[in-house]
PDB file of the backbone (N, CA, C, O) and the ligand in Angstrom, with CONECT records:
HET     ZN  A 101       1
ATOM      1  N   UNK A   1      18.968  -1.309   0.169  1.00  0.00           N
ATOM      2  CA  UNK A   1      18.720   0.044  -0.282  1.00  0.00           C
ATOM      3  C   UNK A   1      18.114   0.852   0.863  1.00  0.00           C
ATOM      4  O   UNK A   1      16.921   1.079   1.060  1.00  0.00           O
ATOM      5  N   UNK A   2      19.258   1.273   1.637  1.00  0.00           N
ATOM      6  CA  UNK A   2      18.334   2.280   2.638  1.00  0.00           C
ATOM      7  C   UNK A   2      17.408   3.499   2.588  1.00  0.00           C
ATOM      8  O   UNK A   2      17.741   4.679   2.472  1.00  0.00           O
ATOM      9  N   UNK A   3      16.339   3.049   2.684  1.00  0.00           N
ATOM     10  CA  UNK A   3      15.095   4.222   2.528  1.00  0.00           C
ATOM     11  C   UNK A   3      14.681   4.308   4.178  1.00  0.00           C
ATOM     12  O   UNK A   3      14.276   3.463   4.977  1.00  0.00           O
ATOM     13  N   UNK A   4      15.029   5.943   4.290  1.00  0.00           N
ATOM     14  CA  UNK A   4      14.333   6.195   5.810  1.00  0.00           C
ATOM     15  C   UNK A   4      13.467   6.796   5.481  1.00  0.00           C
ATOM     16  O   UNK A   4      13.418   7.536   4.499  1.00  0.00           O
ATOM     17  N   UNK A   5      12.434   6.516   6.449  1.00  0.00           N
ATOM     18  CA  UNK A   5      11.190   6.082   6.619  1.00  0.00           C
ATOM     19  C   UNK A   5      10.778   6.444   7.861  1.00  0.00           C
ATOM     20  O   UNK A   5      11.578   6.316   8.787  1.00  0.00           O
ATOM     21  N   UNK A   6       9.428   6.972   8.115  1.00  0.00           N
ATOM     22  CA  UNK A   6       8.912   6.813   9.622  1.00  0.00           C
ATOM     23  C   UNK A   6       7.822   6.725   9.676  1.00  0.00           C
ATOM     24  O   UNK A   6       7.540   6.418  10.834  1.00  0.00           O
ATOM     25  N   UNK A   7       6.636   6.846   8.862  1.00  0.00           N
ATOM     26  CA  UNK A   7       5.749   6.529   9.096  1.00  0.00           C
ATOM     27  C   UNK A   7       5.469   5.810   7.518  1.00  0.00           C
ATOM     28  O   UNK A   7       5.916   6.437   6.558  1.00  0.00           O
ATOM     29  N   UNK A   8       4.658   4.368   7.228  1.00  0.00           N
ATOM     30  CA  UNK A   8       4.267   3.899   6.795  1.00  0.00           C
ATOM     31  C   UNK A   8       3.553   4.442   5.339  1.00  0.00           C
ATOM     32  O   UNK A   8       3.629   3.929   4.223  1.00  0.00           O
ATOM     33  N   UNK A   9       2.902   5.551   5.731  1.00  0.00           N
ATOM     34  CA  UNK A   9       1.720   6.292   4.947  1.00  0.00           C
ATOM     35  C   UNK A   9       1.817   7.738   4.260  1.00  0.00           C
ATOM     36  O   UNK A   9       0.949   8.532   3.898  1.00  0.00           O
ATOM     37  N   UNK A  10       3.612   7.768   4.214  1.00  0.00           N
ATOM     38  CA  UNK A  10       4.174   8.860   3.865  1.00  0.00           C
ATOM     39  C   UNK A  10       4.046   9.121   2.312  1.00  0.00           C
ATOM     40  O   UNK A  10       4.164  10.219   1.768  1.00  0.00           O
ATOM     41  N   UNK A  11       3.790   7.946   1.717  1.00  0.00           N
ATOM     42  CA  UNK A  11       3.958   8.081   0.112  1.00  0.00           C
ATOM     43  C   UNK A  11       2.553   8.373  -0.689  1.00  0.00           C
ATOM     44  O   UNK A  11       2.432   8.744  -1.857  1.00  0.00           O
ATOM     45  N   UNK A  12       1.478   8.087   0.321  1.00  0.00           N
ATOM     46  CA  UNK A  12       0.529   8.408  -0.029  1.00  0.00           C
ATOM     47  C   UNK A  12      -0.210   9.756  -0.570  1.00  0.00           C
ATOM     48  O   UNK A  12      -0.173  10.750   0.156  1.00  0.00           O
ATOM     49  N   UNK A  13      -0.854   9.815  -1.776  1.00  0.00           N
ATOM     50  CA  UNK A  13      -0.976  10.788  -2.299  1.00  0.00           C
ATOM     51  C   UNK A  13      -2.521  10.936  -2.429  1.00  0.00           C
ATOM     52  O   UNK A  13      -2.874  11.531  -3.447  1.00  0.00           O
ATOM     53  N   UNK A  14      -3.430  10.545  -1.665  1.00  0.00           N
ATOM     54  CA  UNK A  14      -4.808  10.275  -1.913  1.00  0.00           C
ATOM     55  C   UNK A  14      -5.493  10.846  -2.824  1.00  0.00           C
ATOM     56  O   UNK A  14      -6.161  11.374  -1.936  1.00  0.00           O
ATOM     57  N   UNK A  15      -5.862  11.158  -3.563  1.00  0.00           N
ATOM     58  CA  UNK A  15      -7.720  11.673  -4.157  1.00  0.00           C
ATOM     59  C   UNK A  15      -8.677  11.860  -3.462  1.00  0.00           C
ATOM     60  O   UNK A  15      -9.490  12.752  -3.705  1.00  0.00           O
ATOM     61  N   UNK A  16      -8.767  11.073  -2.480  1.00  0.00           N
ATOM     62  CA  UNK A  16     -10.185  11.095  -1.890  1.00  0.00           C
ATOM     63  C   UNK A  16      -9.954  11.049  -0.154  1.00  0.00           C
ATOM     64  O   UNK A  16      -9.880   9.867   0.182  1.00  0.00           O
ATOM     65  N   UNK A  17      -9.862  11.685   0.659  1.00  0.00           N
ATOM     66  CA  UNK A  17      -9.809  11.846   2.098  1.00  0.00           C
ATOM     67  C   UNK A  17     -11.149  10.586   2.586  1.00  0.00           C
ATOM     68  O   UNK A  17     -11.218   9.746   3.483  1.00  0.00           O
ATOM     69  N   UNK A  18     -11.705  10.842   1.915  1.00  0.00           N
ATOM     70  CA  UNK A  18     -13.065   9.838   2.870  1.00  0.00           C
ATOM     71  C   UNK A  18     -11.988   7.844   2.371  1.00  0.00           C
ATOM     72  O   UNK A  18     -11.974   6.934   3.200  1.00  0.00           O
ATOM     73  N   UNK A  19     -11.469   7.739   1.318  1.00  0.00           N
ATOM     74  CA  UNK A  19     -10.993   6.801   1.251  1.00  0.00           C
ATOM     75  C   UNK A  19     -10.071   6.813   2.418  1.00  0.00           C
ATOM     76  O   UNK A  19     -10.370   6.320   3.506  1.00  0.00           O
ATOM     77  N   UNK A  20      -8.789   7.470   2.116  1.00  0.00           N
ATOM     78  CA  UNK A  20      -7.788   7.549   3.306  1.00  0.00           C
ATOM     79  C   UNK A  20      -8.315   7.173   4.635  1.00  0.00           C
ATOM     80  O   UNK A  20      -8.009   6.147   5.243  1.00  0.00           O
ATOM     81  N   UNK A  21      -9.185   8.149   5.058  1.00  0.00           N
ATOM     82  CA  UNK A  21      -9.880   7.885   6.099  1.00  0.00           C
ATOM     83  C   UNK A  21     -10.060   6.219   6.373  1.00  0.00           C
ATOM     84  O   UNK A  21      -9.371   5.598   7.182  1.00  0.00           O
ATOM     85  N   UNK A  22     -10.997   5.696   5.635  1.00  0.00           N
ATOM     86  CA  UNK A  22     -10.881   4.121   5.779  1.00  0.00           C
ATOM     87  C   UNK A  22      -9.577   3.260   6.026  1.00  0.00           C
ATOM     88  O   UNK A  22      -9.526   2.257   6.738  1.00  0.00           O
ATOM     89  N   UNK A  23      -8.578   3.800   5.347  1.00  0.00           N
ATOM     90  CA  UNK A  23      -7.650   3.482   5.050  1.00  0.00           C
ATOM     91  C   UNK A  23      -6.618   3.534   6.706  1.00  0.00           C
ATOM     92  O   UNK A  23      -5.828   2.703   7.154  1.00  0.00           O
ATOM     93  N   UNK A  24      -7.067   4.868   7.258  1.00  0.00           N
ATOM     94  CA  UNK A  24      -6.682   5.179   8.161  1.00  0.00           C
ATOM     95  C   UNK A  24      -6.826   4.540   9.718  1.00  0.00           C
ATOM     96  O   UNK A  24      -6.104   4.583  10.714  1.00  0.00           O
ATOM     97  N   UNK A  25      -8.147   3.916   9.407  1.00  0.00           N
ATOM     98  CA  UNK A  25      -8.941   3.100  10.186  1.00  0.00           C
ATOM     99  C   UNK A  25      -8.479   1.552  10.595  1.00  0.00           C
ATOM    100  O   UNK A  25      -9.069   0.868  11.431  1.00  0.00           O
ATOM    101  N   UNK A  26      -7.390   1.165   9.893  1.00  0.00           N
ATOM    102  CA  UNK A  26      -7.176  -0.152   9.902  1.00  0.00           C
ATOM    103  C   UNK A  26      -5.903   0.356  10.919  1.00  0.00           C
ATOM    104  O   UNK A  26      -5.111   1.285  10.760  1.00  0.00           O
ATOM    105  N   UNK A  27      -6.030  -0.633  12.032  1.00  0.00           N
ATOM    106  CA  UNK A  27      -4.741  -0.032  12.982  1.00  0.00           C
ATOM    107  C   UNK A  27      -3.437  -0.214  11.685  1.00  0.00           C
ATOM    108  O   UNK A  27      -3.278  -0.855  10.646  1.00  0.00           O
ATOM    109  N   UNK A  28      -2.664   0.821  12.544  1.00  0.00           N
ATOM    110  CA  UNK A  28      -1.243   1.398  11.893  1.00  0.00           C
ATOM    111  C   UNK A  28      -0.353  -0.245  11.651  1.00  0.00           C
ATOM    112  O   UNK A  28       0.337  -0.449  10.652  1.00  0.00           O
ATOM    113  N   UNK A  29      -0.528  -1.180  12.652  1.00  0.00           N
ATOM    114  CA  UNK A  29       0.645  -2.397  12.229  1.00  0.00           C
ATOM    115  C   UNK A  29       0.086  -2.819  11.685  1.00  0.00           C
ATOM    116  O   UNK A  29       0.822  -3.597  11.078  1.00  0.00           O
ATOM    117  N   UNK A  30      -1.289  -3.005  11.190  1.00  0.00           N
ATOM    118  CA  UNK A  30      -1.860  -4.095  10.390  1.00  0.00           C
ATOM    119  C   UNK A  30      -1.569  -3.403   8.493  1.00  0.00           C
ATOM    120  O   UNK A  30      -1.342  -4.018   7.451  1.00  0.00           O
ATOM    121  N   UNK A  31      -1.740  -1.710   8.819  1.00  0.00           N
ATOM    122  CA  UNK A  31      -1.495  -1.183   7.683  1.00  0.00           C
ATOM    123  C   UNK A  31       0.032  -1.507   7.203  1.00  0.00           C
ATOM    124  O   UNK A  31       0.226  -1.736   6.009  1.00  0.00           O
ATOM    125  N   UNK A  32       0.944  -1.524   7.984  1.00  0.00           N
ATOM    126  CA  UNK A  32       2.604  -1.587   7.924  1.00  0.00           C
ATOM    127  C   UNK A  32       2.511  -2.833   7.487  1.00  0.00           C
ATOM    128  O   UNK A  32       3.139  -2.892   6.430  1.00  0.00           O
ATOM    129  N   UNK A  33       1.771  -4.480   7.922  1.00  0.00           N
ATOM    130  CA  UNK A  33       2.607  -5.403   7.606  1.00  0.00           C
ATOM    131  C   UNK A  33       2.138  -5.588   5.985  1.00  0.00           C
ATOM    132  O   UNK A  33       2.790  -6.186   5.128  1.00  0.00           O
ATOM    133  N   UNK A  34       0.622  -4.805   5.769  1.00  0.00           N
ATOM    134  CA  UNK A  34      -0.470  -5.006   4.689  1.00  0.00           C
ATOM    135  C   UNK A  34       1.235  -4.269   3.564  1.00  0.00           C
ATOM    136  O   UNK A  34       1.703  -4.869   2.597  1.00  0.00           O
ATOM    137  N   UNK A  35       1.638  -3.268   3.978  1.00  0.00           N
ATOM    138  CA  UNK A  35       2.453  -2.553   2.718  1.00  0.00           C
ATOM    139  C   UNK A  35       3.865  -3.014   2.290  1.00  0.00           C
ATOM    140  O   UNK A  35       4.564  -2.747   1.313  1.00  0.00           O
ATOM    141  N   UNK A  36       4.080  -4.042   3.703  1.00  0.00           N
ATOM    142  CA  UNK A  36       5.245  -4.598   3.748  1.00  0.00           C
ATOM    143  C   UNK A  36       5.385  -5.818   3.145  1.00  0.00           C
ATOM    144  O   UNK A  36       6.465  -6.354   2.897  1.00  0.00           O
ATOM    145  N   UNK A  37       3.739  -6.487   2.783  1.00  0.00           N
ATOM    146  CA  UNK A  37       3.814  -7.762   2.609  1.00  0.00           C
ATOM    147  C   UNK A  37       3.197  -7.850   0.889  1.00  0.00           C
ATOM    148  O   UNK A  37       2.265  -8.580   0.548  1.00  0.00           O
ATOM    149  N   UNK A  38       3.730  -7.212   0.248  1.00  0.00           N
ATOM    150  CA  UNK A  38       2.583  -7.519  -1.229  1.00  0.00           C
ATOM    151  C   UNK A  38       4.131  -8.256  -2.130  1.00  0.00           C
ATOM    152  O   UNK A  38       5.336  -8.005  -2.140  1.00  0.00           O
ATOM    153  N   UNK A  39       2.944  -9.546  -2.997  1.00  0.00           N
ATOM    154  CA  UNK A  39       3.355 -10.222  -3.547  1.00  0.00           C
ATOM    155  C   UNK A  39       4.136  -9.403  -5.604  1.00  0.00           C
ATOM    156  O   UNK A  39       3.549  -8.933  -6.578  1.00  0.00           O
ATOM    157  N   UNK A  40       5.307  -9.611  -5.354  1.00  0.00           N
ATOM    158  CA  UNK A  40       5.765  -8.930  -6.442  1.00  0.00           C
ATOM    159  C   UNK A  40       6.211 -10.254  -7.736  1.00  0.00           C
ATOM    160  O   UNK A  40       7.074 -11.102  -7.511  1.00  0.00           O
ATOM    161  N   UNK A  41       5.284 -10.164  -9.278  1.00  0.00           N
ATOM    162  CA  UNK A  41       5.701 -11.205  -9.434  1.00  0.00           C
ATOM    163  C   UNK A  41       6.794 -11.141 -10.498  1.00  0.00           C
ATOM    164  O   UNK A  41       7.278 -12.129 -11.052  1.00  0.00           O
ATOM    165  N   UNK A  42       7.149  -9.792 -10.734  1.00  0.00           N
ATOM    166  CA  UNK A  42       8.518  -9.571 -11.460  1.00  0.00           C
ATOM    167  C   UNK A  42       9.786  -9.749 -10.196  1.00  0.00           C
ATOM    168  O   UNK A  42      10.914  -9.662 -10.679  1.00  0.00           O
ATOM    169  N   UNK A  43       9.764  -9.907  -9.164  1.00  0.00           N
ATOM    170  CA  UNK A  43      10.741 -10.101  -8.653  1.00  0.00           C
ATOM    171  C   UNK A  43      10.741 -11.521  -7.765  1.00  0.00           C
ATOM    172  O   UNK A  43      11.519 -11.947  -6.912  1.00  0.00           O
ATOM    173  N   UNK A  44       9.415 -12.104  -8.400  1.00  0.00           N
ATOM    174  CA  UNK A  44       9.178 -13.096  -6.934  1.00  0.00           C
ATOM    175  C   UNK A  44       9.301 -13.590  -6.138  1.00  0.00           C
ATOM    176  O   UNK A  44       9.657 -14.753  -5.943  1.00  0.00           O
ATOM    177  N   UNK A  45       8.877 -12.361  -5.136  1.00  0.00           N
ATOM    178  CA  UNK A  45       9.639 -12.444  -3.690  1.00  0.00           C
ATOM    179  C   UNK A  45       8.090 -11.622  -2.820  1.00  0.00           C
ATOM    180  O   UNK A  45       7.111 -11.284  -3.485  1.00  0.00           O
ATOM    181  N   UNK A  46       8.140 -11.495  -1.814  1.00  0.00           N
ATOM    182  CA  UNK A  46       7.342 -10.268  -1.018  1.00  0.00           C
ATOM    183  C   UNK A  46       8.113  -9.179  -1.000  1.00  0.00           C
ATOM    184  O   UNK A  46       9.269  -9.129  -0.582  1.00  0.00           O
ATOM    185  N   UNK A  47       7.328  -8.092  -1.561  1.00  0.00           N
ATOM    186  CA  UNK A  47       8.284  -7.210  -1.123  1.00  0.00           C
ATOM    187  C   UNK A  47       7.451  -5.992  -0.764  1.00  0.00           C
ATOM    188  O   UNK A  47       6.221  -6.046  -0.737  1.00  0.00           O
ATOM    189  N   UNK A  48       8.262  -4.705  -0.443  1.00  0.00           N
ATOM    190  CA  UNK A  48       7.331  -3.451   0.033  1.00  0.00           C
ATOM    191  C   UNK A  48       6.807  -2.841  -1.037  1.00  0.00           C
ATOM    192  O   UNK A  48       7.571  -2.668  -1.987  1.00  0.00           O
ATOM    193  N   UNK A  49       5.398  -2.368  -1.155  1.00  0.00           N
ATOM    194  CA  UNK A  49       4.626  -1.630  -2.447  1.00  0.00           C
ATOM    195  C   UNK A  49       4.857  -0.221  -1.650  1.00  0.00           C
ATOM    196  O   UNK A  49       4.817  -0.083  -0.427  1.00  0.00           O
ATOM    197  N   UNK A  50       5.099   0.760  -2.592  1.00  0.00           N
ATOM    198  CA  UNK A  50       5.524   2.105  -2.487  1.00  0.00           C
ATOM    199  C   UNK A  50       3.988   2.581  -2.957  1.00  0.00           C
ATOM    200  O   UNK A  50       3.739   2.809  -4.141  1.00  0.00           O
ATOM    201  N   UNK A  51       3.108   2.692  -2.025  1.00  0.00           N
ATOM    202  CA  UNK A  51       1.940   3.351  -2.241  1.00  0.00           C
ATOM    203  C   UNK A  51       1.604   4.691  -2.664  1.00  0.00           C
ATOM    204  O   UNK A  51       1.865   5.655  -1.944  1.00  0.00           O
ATOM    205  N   UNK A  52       0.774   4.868  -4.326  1.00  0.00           N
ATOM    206  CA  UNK A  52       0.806   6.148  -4.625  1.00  0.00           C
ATOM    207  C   UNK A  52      -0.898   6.607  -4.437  1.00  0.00           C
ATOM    208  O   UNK A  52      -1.326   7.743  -4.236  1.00  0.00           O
ATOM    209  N   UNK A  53      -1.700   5.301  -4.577  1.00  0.00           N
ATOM    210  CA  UNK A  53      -3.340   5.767  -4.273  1.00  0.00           C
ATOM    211  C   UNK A  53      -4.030   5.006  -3.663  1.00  0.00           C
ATOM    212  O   UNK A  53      -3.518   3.887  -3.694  1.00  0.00           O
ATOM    213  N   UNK A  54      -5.374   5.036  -2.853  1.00  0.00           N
ATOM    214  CA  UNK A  54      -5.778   4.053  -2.633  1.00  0.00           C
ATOM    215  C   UNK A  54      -7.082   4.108  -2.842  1.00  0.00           C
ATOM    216  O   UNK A  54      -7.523   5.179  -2.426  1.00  0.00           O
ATOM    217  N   UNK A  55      -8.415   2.991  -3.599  1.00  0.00           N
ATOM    218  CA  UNK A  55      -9.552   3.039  -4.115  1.00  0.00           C
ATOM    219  C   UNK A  55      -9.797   2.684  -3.553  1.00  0.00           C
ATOM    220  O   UNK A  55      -8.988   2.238  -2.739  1.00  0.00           O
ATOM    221  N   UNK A  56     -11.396   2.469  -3.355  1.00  0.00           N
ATOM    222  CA  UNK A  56     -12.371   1.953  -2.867  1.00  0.00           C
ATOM    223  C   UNK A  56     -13.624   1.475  -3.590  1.00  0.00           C
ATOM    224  O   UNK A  56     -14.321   2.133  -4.362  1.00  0.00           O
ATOM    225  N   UNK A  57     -13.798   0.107  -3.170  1.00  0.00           N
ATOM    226  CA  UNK A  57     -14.948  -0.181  -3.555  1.00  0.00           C
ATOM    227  C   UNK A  57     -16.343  -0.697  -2.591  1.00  0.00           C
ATOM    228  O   UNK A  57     -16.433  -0.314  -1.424  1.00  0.00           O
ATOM    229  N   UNK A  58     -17.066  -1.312  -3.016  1.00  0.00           N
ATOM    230  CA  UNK A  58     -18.075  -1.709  -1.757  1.00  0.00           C
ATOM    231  C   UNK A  58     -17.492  -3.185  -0.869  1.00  0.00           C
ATOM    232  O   UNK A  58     -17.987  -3.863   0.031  1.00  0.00           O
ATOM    233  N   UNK A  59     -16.531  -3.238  -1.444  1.00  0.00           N
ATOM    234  CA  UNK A  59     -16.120  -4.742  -0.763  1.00  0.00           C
ATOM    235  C   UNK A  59     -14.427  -4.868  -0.008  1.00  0.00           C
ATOM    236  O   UNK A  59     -14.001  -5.622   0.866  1.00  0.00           O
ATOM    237  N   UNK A  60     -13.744  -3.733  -0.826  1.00  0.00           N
ATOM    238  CA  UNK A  60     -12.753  -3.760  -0.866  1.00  0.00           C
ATOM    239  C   UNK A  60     -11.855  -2.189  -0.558  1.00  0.00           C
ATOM    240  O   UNK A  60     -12.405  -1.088  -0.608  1.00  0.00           O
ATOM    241  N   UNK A  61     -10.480  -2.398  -0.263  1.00  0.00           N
ATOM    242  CA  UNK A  61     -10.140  -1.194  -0.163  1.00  0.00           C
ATOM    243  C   UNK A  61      -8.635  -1.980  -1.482  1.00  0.00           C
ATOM    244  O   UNK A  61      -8.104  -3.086  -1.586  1.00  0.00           O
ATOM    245  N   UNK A  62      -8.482  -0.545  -2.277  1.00  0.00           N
ATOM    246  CA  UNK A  62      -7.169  -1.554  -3.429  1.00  0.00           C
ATOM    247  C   UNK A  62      -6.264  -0.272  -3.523  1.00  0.00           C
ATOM    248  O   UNK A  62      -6.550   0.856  -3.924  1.00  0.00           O
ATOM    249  N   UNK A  63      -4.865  -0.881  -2.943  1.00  0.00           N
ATOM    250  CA  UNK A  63      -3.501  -0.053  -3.262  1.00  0.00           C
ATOM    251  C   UNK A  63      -2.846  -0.218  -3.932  1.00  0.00           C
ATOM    252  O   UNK A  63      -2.268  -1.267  -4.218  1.00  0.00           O
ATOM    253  N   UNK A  64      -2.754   0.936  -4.424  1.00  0.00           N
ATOM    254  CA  UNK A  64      -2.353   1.077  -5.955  1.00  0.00           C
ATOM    255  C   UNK A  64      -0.706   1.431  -6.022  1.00  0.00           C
ATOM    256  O   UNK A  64      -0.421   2.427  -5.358  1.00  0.00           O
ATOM    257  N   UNK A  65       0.253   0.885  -6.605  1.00  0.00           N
ATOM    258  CA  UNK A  65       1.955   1.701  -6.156  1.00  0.00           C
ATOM    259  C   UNK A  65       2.548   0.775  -7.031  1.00  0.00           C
ATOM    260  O   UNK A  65       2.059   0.176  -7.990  1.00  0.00           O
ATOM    261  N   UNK A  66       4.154   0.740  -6.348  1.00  0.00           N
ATOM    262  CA  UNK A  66       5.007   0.194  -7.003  1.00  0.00           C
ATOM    263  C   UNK A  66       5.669  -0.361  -6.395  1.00  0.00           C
ATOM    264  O   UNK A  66       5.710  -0.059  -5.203  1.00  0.00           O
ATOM    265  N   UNK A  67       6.593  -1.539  -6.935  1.00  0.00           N
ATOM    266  CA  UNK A  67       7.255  -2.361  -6.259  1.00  0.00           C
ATOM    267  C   UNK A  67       8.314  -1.518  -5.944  1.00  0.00           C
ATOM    268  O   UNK A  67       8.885  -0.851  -6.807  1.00  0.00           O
ATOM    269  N   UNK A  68       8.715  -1.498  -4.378  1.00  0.00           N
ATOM    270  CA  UNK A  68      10.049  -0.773  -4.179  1.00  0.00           C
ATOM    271  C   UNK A  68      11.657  -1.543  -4.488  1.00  0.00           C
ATOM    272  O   UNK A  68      12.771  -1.021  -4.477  1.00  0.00           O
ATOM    273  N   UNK A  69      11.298  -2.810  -4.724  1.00  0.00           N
ATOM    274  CA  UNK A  69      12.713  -2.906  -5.406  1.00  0.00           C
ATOM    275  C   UNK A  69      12.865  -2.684  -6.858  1.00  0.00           C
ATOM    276  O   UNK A  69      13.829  -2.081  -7.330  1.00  0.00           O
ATOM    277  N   UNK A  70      11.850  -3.204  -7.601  1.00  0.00           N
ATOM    278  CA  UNK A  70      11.721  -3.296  -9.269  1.00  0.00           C
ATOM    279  C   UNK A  70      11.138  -1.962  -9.857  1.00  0.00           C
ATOM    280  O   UNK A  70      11.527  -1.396 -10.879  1.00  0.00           O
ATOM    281  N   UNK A  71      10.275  -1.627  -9.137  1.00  0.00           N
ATOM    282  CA  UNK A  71       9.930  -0.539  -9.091  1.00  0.00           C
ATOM    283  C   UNK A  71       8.548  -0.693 -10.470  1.00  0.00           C
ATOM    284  O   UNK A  71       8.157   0.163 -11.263  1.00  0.00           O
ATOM    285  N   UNK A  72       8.101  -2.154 -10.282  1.00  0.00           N
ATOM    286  CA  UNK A  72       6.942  -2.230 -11.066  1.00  0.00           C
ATOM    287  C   UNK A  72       5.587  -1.888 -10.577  1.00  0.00           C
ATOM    288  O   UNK A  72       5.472  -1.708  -9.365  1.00  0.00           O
ATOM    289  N   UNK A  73       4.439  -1.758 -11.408  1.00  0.00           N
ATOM    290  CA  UNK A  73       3.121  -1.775 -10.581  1.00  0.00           C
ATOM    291  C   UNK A  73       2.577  -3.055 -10.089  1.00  0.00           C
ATOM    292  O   UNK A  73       2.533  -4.253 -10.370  1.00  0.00           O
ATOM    293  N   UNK A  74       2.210  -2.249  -9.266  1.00  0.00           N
ATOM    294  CA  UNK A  74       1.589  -3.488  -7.927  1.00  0.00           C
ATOM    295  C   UNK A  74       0.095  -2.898  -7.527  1.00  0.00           C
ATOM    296  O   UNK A  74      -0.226  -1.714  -7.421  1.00  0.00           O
ATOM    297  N   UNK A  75      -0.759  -4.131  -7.329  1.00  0.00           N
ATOM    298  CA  UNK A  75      -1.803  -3.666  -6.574  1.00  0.00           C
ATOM    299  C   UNK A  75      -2.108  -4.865  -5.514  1.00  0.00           C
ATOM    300  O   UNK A  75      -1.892  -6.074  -5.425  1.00  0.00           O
ATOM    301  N   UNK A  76      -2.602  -4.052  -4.922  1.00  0.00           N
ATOM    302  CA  UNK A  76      -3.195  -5.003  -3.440  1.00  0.00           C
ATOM    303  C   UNK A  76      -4.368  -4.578  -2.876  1.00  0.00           C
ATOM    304  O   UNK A  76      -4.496  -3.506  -2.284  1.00  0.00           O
ATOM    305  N   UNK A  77      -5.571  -5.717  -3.111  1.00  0.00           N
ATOM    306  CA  UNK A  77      -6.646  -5.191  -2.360  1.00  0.00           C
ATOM    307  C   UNK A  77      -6.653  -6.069  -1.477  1.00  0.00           C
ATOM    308  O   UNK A  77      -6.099  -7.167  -1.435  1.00  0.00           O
ATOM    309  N   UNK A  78      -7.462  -5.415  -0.594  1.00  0.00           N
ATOM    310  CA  UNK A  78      -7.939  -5.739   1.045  1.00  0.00           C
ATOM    311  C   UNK A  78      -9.307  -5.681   1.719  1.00  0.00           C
ATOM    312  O   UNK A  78      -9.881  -4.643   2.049  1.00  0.00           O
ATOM    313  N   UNK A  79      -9.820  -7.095   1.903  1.00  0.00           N
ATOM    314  CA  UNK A  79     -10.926  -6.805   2.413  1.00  0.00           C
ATOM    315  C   UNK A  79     -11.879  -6.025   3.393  1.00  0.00           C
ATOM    316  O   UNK A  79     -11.341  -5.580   4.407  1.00  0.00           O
ATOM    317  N   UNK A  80     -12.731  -5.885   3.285  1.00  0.00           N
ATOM    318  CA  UNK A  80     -12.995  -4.746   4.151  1.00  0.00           C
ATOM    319  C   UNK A  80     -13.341  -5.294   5.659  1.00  0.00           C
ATOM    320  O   UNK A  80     -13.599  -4.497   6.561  1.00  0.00           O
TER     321      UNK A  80
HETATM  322 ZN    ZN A 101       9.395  -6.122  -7.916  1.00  0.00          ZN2+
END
């Protein structure tokens, strides 16, 4: 399914800039392989999460989206 694409962080729709910001902070390939690599278990496979938010907590940063093939919800948190 060709989806062009150029930057990673295009789907993002934040709430909160000071999150993003964090978010922003994690170099760009580590963010790419983090969005490229989430575990989908309606399709179970790895696949890409189509990121629509991202939270924060004191421990964690958690992306919130959808599976881009199934197009289910997905979350993925990440330590800080
Ligand atoms: Zn899926």
């Amino acid at each position: 399914m060709g989806e062009k694409e150029k930057g990673c962080l295009k789907d993002i729709t934040g709430k909160s800039n000071i999150v993003n910001l964090n978010w922003r902070r994690i170099p760009k390939e580590i963010r790419c392989e983090l969005i490229n690599e989430v575990y989908c278990g309606h399709c179970d496979d790895c696949v890409k999460i189509i990121i629509y938010y991202i939270e924060e907590n004191k421990y964690e940063l958690i992306l919130q989206g959808k599976c881009s093939i199934c197009g289910k919800y997905l979350e993925k948190t990440i330590e800080k």
